[in-house]
BAPA-504811 format. One record per residue (C-alpha): residue number from 1; residue in one letter; x, y, z. Coordinates in steps of 0.001 Angstrom, whole numbers, plus 500000, padded with zeros to 6 digits. Example, Ala and Ser with C-alpha at 12.3 -4.5 7.8 and 13.67 -1.06 7.14 Angstrom:
<recs>
<rec num="1" residuo="a" xx="512300" yy="495500" zz="507800"/>
<rec num="2" residuo="s" xx="513670" yy="498940" zz="507140"/>
</recs>
This chain:
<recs>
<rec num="1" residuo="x" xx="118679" yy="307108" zz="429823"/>
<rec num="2" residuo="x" xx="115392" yy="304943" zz="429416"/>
<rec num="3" residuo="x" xx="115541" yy="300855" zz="429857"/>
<rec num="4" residuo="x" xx="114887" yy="298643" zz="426702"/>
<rec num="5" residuo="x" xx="110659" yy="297582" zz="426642"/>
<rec num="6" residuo="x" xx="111410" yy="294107" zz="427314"/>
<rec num="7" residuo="x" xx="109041" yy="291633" zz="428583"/>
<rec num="8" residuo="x" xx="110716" yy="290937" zz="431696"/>
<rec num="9" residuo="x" xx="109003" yy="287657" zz="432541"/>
<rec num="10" residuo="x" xx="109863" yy="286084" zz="429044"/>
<rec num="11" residuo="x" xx="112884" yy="287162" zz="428800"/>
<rec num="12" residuo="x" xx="114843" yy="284349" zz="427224"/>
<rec num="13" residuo="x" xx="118431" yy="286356" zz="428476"/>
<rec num="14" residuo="x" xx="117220" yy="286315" zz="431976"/>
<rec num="15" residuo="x" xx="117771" yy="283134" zz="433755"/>
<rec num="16" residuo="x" xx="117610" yy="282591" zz="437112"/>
<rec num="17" residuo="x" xx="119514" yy="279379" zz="438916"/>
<rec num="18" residuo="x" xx="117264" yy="278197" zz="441623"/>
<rec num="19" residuo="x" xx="118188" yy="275767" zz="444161"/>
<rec num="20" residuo="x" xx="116747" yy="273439" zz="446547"/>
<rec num="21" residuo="x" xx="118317" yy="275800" zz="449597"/>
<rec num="22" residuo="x" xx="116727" yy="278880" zz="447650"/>
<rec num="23" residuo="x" xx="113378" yy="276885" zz="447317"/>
<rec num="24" residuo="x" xx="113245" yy="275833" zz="451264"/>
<rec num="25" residuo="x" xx="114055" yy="280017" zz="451838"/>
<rec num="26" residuo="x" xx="110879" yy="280999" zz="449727"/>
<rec num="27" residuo="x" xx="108909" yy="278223" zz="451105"/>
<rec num="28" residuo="x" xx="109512" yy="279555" zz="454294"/>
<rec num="29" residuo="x" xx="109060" yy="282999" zz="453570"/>
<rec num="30" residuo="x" xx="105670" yy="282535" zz="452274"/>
<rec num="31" residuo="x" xx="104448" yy="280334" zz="455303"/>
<rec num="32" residuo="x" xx="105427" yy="283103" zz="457792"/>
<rec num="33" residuo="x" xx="103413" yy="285586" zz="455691"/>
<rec num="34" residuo="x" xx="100757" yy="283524" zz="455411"/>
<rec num="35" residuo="x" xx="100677" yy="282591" zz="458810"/>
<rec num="36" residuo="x" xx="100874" yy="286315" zz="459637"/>
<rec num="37" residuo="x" xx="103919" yy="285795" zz="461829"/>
<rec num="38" residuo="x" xx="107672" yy="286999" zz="461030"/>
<rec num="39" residuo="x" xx="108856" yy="285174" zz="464315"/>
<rec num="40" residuo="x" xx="111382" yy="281950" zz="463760"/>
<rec num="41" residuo="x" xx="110298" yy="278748" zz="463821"/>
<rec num="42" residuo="x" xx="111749" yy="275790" zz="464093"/>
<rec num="43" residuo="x" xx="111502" yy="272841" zz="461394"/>
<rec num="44" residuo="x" xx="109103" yy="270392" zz="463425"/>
<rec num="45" residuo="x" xx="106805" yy="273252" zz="463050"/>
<rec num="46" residuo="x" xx="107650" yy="273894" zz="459488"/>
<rec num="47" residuo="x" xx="106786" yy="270314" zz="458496"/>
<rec num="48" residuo="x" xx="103513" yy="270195" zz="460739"/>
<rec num="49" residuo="x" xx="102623" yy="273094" zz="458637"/>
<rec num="50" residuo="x" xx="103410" yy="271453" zz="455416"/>
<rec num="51" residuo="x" xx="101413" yy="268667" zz="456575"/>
<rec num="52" residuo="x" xx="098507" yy="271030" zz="457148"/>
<rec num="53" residuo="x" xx="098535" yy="272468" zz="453415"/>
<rec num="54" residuo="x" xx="099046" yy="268838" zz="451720"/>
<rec num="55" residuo="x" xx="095586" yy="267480" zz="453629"/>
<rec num="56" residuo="x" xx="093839" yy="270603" zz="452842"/>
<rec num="57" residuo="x" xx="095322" yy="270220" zz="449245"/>
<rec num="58" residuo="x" xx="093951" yy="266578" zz="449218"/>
<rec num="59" residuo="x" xx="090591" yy="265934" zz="447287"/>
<rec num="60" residuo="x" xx="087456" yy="264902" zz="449452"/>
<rec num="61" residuo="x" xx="087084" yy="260910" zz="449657"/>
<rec num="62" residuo="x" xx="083611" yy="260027" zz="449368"/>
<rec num="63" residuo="x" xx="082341" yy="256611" zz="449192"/>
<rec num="64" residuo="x" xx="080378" yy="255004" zz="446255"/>
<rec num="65" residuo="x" xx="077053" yy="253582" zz="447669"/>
</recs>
């Protein structure tokens, strides 16, 4: 039996509860890929690494001469 065509993405009847707990999980998930590592660490290390993205995420400050 084929599936409806439905445009899963905008699907109004799909709805997903996300929580803060769920957020941290992906958060996480995606800094151990990115950091090419599947190894635990622990959340010292997690923050440092947050750190890391927000001042690379942070606009240049030049001065006005």
């Amino acid at each position: 039996m084929a599936y409806p065509q439905t445009d899963r993405k905008h699907d109004p009847r799909i709805v997903i509860p996300v929580d803060d707990d769920f957020k941290e999980k992906v958060a996480v998930a995606v800094i151990r890929y990115r950091m090419g590592t599947t190894a635990r660490f622990g959340r010292e290390a997690f923050e440092h690494y947050i750190r890391h993205l927000e001042k690379e995420s942070e606009p240049i400050k030049t001065e006005a001469a």
